[in-house]
PDB file as gemmi writes it, atoms N, CA and C in Angstrom:
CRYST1    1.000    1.000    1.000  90.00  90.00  90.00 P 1                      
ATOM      1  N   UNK A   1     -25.297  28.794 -21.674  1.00  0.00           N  
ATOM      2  CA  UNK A   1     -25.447  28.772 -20.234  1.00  0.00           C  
ATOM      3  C   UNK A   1     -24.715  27.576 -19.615  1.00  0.00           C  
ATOM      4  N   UNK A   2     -24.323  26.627 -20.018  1.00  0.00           N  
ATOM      5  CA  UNK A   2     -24.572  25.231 -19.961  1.00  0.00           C  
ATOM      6  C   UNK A   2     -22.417  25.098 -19.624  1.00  0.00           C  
ATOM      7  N   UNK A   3     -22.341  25.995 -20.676  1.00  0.00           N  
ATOM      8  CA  UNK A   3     -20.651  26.107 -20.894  1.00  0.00           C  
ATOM      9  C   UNK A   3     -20.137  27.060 -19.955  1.00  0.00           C  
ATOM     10  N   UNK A   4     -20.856  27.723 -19.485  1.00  0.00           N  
ATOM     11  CA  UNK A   4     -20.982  29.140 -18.688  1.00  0.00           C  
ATOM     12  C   UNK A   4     -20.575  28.428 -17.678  1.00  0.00           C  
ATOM     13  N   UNK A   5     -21.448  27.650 -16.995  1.00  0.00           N  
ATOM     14  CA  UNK A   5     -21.560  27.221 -15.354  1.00  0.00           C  
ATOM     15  C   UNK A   5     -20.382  25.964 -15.746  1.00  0.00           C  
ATOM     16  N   UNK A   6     -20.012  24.722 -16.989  1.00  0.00           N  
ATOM     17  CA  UNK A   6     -18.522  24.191 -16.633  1.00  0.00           C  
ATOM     18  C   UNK A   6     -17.177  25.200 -16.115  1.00  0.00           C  
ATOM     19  N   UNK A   7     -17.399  26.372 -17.103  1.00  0.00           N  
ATOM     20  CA  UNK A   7     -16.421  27.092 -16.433  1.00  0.00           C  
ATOM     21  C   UNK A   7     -16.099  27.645 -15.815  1.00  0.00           C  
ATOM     22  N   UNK A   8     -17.461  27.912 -14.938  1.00  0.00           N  
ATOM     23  CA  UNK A   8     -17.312  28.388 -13.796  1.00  0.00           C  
ATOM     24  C   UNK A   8     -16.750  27.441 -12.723  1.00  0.00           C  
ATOM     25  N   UNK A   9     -17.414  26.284 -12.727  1.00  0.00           N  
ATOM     26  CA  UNK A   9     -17.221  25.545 -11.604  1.00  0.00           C  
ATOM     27  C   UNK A   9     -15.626  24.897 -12.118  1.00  0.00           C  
ATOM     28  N   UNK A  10     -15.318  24.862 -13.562  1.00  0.00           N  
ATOM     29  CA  UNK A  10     -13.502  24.535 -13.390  1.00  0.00           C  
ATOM     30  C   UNK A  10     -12.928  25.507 -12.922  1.00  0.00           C  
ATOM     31  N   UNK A  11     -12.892  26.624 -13.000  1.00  0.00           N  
ATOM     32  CA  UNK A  11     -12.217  27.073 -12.326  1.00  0.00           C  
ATOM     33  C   UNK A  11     -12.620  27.424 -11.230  1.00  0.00           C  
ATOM     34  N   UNK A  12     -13.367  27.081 -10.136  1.00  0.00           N  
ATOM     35  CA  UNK A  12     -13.354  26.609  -9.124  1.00  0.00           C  
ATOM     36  C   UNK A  12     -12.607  25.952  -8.241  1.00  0.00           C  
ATOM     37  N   UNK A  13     -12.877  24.407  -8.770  1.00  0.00           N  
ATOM     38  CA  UNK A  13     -12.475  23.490  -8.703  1.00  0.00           C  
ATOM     39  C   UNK A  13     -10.574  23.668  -9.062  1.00  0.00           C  
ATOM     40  N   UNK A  14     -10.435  24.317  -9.926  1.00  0.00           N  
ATOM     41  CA  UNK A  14      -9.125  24.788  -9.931  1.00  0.00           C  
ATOM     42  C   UNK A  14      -8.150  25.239  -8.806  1.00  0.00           C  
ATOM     43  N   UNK A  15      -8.989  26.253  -8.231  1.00  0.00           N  
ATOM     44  CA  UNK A  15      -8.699  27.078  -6.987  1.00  0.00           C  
ATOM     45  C   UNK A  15      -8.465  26.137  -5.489  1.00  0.00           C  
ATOM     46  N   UNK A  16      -9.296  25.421  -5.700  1.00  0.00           N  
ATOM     47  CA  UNK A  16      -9.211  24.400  -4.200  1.00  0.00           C  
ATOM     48  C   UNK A  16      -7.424  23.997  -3.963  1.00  0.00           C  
ATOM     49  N   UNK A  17      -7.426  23.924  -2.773  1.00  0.00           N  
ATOM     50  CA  UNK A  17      -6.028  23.551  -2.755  1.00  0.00           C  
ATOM     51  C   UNK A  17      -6.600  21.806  -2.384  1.00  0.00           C  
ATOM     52  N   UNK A  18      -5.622  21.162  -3.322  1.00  0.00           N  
ATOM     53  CA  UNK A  18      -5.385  19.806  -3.409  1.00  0.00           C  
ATOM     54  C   UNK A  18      -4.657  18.948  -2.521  1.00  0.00           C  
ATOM     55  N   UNK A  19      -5.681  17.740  -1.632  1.00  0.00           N  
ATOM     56  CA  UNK A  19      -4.936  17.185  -0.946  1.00  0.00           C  
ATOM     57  C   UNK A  19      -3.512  16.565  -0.718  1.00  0.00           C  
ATOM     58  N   UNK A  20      -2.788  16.608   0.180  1.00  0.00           N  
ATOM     59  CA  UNK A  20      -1.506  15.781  -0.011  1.00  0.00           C  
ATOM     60  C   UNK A  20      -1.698  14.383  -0.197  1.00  0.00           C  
ATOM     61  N   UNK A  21      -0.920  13.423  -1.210  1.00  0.00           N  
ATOM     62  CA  UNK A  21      -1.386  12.116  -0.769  1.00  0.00           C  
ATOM     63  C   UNK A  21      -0.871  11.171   0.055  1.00  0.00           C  
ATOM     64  N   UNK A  22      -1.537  10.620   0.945  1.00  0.00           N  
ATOM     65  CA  UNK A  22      -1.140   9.535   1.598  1.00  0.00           C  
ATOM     66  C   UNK A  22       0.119   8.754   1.613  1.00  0.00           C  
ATOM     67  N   UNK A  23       1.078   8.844   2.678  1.00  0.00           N  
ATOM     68  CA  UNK A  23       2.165   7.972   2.479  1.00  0.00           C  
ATOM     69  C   UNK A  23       1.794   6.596   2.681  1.00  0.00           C  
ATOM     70  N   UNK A  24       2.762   6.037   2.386  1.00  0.00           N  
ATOM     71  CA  UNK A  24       2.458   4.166   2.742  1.00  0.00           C  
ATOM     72  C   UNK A  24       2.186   4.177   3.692  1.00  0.00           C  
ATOM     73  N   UNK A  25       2.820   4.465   4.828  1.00  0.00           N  
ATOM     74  CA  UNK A  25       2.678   4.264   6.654  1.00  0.00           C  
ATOM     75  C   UNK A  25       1.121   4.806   7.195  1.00  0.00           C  
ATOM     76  N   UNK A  26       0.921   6.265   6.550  1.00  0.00           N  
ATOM     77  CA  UNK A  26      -0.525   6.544   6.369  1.00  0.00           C  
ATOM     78  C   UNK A  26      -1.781   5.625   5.968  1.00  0.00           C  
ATOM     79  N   UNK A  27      -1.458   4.822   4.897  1.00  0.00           N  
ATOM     80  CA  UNK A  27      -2.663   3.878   4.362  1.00  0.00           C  
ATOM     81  C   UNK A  27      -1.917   3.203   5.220  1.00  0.00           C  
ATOM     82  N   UNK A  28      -1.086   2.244   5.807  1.00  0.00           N  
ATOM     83  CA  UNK A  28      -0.998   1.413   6.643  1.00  0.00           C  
ATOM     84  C   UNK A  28      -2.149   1.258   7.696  1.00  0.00           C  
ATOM     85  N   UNK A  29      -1.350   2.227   8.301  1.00  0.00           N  
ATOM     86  CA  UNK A  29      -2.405   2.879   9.690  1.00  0.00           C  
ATOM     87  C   UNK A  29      -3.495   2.790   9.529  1.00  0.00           C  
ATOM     88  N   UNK A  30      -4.402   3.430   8.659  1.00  0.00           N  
ATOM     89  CA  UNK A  30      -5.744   3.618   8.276  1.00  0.00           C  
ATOM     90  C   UNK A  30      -6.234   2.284   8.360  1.00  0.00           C  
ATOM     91  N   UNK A  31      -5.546   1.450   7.094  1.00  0.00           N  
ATOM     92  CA  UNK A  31      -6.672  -0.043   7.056  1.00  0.00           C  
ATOM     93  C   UNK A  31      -6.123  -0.289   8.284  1.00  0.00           C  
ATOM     94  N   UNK A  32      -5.091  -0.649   8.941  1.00  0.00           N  
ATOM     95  CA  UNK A  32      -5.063  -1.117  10.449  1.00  0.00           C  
ATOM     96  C   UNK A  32      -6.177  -0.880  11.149  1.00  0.00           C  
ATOM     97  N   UNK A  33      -6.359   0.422  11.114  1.00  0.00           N  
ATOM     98  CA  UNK A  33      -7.698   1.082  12.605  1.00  0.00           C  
ATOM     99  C   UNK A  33      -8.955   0.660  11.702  1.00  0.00           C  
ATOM    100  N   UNK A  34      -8.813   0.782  10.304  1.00  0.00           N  
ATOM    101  CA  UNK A  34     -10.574   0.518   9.472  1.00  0.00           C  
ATOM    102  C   UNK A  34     -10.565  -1.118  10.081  1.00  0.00           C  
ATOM    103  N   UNK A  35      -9.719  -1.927  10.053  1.00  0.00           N  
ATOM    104  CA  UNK A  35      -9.549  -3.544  10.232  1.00  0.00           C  
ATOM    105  C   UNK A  35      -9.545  -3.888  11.459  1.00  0.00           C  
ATOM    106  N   UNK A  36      -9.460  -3.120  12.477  1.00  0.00           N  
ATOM    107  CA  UNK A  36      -9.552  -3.063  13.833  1.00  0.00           C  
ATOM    108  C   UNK A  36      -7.824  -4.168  14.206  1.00  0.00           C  
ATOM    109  N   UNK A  37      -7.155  -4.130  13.105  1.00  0.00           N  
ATOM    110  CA  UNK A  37      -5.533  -4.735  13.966  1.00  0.00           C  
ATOM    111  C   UNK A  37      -5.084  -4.167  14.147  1.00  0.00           C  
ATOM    112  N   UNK A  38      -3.770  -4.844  15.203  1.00  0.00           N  
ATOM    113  CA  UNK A  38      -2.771  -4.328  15.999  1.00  0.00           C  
ATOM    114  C   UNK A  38      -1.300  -4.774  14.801  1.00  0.00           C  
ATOM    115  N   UNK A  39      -0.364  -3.990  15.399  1.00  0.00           N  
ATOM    116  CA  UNK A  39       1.232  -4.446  14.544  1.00  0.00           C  
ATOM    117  C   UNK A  39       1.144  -5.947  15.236  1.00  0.00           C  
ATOM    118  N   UNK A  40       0.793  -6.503  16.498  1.00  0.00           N  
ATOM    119  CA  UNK A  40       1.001  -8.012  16.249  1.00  0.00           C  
ATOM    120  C   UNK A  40       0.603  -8.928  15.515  1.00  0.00           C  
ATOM    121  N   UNK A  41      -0.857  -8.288  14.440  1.00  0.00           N  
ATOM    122  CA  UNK A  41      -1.581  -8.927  13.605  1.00  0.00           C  
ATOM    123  C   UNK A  41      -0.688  -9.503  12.279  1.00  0.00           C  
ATOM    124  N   UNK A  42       0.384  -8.379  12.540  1.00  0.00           N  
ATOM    125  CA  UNK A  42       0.959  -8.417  11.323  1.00  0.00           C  
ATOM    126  C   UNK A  42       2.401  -9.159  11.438  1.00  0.00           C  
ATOM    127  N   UNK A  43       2.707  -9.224  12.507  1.00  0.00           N  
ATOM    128  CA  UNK A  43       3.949  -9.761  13.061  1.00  0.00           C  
ATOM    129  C   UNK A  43       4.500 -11.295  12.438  1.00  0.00           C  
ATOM    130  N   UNK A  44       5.107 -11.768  11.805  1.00  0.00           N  
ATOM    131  CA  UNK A  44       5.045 -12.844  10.936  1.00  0.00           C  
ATOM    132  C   UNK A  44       4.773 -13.329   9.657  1.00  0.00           C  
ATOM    133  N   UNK A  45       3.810 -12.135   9.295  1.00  0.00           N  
ATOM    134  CA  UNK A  45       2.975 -12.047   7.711  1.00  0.00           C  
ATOM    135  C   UNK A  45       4.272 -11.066   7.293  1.00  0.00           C  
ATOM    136  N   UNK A  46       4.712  -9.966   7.401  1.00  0.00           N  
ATOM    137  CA  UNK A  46       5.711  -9.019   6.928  1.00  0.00           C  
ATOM    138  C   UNK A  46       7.240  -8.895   7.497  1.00  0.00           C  
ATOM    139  N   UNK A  47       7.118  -9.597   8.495  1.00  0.00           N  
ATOM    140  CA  UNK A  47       8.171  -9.477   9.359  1.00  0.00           C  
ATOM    141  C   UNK A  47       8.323  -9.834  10.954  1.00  0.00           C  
ATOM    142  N   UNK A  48       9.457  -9.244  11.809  1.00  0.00           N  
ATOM    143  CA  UNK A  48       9.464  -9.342  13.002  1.00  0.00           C  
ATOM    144  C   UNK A  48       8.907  -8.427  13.625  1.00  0.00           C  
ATOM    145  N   UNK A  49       8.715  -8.744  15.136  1.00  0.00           N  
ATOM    146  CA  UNK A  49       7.793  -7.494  15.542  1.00  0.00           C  
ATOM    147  C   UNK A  49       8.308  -6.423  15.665  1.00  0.00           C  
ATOM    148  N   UNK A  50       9.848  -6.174  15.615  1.00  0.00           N  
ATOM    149  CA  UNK A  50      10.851  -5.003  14.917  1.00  0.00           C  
ATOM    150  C   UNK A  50      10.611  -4.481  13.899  1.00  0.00           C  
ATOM    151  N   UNK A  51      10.308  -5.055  12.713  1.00  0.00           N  
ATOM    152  CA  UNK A  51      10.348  -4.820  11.543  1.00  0.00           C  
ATOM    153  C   UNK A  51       9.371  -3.940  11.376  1.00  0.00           C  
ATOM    154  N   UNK A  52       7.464  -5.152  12.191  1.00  0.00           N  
ATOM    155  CA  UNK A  52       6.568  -3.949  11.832  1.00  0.00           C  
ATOM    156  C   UNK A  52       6.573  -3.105  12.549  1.00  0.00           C  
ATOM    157  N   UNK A  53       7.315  -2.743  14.019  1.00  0.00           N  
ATOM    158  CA  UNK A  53       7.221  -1.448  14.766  1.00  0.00           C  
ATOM    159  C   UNK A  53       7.812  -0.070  13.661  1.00  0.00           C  
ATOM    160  N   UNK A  54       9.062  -0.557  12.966  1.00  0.00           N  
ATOM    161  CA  UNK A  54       9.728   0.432  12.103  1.00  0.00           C  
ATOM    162  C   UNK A  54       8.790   0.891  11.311  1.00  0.00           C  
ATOM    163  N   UNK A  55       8.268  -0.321  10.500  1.00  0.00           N  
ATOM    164  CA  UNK A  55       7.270   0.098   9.353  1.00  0.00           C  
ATOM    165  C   UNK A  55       6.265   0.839  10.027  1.00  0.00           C  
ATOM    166  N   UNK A  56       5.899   0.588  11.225  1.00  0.00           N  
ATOM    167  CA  UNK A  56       4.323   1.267  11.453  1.00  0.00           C  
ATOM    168  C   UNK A  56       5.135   2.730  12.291  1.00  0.00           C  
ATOM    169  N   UNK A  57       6.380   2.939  12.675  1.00  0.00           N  
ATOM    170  CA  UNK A  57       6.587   3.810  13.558  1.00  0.00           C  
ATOM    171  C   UNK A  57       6.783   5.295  11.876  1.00  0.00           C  
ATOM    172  N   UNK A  58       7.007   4.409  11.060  1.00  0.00           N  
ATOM    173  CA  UNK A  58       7.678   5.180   9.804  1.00  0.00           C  
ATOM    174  C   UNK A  58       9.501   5.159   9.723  1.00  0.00           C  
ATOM    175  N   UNK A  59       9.784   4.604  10.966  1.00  0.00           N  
ATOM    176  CA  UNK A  59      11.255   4.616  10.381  1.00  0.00           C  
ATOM    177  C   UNK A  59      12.223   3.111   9.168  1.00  0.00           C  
ATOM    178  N   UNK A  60      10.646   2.884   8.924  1.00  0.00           N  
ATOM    179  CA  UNK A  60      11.476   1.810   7.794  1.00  0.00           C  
ATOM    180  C   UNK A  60      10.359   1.750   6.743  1.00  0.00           C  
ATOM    181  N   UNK A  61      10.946   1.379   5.516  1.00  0.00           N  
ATOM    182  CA  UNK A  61       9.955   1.416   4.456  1.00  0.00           C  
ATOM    183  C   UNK A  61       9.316   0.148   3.966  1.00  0.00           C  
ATOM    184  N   UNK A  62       8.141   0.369   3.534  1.00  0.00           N  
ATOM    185  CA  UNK A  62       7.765  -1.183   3.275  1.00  0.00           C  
ATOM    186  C   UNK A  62       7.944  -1.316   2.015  1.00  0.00           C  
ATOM    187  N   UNK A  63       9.248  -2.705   1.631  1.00  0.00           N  
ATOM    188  CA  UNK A  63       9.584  -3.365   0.455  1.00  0.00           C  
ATOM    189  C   UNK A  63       8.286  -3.727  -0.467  1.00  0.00           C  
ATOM    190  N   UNK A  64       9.217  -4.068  -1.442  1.00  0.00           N  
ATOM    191  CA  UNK A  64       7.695  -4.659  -2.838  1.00  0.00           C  
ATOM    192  C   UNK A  64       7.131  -5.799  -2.126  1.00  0.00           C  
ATOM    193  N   UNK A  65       8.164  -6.875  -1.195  1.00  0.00           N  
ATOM    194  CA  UNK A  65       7.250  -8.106  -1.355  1.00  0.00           C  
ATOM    195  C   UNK A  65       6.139  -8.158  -0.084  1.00  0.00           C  
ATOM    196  N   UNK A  66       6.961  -6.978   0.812  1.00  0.00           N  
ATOM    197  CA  UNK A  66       5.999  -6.666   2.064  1.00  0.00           C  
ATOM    198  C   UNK A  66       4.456  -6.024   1.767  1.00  0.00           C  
ATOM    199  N   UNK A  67       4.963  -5.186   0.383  1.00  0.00           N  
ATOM    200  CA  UNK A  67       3.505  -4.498  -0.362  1.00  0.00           C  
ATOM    201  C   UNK A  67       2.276  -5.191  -0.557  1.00  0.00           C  
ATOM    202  N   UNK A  68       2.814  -6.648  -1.036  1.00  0.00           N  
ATOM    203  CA  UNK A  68       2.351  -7.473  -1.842  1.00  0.00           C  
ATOM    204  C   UNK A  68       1.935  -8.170  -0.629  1.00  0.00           C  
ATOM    205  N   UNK A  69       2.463  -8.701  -0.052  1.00  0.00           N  
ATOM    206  CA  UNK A  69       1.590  -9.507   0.996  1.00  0.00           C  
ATOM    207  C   UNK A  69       0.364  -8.644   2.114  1.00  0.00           C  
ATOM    208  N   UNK A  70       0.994  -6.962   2.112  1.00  0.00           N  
ATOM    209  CA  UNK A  70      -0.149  -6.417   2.461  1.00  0.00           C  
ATOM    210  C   UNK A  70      -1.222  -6.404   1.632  1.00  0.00           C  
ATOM    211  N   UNK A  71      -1.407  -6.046   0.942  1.00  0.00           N  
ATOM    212  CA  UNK A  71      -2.333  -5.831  -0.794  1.00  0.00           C  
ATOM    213  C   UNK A  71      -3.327  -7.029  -0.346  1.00  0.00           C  
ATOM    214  N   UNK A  72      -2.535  -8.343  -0.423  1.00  0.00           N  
ATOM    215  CA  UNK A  72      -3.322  -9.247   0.304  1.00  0.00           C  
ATOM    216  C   UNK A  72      -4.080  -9.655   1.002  1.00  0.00           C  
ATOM    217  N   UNK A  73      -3.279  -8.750   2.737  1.00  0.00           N  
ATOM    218  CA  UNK A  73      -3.925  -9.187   3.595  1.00  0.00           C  
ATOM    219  C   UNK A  73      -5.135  -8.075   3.724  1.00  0.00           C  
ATOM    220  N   UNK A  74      -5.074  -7.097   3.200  1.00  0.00           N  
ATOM    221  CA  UNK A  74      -6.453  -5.667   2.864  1.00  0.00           C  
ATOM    222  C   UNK A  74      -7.056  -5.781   1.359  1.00  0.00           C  
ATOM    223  N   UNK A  75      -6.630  -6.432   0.643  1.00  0.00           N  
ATOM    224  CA  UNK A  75      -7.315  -6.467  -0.177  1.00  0.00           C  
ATOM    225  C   UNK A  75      -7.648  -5.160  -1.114  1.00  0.00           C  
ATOM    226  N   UNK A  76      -6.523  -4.986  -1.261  1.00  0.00           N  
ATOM    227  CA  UNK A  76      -6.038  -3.456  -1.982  1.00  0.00           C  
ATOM    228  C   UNK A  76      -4.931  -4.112  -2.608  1.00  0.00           C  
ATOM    229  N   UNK A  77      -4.930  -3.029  -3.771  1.00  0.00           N  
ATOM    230  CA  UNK A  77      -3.401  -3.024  -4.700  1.00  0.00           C  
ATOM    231  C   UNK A  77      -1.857  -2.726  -4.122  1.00  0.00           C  
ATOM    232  N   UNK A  78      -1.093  -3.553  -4.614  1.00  0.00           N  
ATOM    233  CA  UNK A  78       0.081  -3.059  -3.897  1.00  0.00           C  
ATOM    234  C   UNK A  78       0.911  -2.056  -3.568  1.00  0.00           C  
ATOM    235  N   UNK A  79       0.496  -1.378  -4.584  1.00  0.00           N  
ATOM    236  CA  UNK A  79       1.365   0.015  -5.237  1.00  0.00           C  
ATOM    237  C   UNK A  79       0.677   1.036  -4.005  1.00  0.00           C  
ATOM    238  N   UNK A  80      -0.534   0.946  -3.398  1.00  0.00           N  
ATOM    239  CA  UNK A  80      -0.696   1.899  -2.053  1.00  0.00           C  
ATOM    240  C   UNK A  80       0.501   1.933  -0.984  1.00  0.00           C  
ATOM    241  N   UNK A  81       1.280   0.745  -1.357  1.00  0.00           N  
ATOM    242  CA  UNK A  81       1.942   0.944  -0.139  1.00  0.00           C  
ATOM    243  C   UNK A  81       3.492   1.239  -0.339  1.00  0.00           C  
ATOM    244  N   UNK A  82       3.505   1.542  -1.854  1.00  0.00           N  
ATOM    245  CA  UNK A  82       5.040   2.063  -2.642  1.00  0.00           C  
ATOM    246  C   UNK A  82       4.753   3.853  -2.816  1.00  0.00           C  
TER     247      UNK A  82                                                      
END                                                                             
């Protein structure tokens, strides 16, 4: 019975369609609004206030060392934002 209902519910669980994951600019955003900052918060820590408009608009990508000083300033791993 026991093996019955794992396989039922894997293949279940199979069937679900699987979220997309999160781009960098996505987790950006998020801890931004969870952290209650603005791109000026960030203005100086990653860059100019050009730099983070790109990064936060999505038309620029955030480098390793920009990762890393975010990781920092949220207190998350860097690689969320690669």
């Amino acid at each position: 019975m026991v093996k019955l209902m794992a396989t039922i519910i894997k293949d279940f669980d199979a069937k679900q369609p699987q979220p997309e994951p999160a781009s960098p600019q996505e987790v950006l955003l998020h801890l931004m609004s969870a952290n209650n900052m603005k791109q000026a918060d960030l203005v100086g820590k990653i860059g100019s206030k050009g730099v983070v408009s790109e990064i936060v608009n999505g038309k620029r990508s955030i480098s390793k060392a920009q990762g890393k000083i975010l990781g920092e300033i949220f207190n998350v791993s860097p690689s969320v934002f690669m």
